[in-house]
N, C-alpha and C positions, 0 to 999 in steps of 0.2 A: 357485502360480498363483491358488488360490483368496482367499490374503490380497491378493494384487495387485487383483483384481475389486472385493473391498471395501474397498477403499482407493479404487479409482478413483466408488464409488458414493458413498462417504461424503465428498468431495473433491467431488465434482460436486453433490450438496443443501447442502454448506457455501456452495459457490459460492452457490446460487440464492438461499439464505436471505439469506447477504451482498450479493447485486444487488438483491434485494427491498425490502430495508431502506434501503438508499444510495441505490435509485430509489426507493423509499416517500420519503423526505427531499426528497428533492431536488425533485421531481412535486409533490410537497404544498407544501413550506414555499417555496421558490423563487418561484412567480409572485404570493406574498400578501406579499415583502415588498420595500421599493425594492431598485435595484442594486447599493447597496454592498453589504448584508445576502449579497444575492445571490452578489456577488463574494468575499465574506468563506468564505463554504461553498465555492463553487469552489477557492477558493485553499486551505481546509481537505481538498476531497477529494487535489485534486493533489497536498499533502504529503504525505498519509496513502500516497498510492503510493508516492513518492519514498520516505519513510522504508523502508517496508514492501520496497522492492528492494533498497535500503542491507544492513539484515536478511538478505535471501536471499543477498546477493552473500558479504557479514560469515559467513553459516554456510556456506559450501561453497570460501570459501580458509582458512577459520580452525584453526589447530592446534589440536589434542584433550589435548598435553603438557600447557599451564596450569592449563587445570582440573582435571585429576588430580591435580597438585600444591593446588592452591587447597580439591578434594574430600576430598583427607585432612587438610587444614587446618578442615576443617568449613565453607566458606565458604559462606553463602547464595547457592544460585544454579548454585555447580560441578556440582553434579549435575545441572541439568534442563540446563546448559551443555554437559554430555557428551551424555545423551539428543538434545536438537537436532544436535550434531555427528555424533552414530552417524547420525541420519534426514536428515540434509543433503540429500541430492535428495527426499527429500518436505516439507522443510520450507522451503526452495527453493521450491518449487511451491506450494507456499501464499502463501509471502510473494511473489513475484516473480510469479508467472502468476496465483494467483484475488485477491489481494487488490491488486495492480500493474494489471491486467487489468479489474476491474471498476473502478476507481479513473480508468484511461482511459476505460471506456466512460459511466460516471456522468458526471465531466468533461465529456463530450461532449453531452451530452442536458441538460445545468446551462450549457453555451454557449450552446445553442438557447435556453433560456430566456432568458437574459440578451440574447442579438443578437435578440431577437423584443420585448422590453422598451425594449432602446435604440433599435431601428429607430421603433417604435411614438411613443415617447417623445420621442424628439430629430426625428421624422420626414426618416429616413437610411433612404436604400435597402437594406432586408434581406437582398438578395445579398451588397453590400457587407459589411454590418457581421456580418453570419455567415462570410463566408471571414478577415476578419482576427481574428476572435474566435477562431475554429475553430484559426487559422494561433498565434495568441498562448497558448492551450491547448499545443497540439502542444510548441511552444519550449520552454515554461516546463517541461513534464512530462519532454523528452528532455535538455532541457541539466538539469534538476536530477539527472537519473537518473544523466547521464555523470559531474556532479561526484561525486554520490554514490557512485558505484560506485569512483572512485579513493579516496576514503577511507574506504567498505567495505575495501576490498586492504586498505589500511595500517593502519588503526585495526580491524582484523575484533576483535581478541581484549579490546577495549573496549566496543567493540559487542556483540558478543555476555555478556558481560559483565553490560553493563547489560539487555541483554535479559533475560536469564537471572535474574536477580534480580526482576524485574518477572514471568516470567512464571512463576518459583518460587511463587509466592503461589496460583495456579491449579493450580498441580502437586498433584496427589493422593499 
């Protein structure tokens, strides 16, 4: 019970540190530069989710057999590929709820910016142009996720794969 508590504490200042930062960006850099710049970051956090759920989906259908095979082969990677699949529901929740999770809510507050810029700019009624921004947000974040998530299922043991090799390097 007691590791569950700090799990849930150290999960929760990862969070804030991670909104801080992504809202530090976004609050700063967002209304100093035109709307593509703008646009170019929005559509940077939006993937950063999409992949980031891809990940969570890829570690909690993905078989554990490969990499034990690929771990006695020495292969860069198998091993932090096992550790991620033993922690599946927390590394799940990392990827899919705090780093999916702030990636919408960034998204969201980088919309405003941009529908407060175009209203301003093109002089369009900002109700307007904040519900269809807000609404083209939403789409682009849920249909990416849905395709992703079908090629999470099927590609999970590539995905994680390459995960694992990337995040090998961080591995202690």
């Amino acid at each position: 019970m007691q590791k569950e508590k700090l799990w849930i504490i150290k999960i929760t200042l990862l969070a804030f540190i991670i909104s801080l930062t992504f809202s530090f960006i976004s609050e700063t850099i967002m209304p100093k530069v035109n709307i593509i710049v703008s646009t170019l970051i929005l559509i940077i956090f939006i993937l950063i989710g999409i992949v980031f759920d891809i990940i969570g989906v890829a570690i909690t259908s993905c078989d554990i057999k490969p990499f034990h095979s690929m771990n006695s082969k020495k292969i860069k990677g198998a091993n932090t590929a096992i550790k991620l699949i033993k922690n599946a529901p927390k590394v799940a929740s990392c990827c899919n709820d705090m780093i999916g999770d702030i990636c919408g809510i960034v998204s969201g507050s980088a919309g405003v910016i941009i529908a407060t810029s175009l209203s301003q700019t093109l002089k369009i009624n900002y109700f307007l142009v904040t519900l269809i921004t807000t609404a083209i947000i939403a789409s682009l974040t849920i249909g990416g996720k849905a395709l992703g998530k079908k090629t999470a299922v099927k590609n999970s043991t590539k995905i994680i794969t390459k995960f694992s090799k990337i995040i090998s390097y961080f591995d202690k």
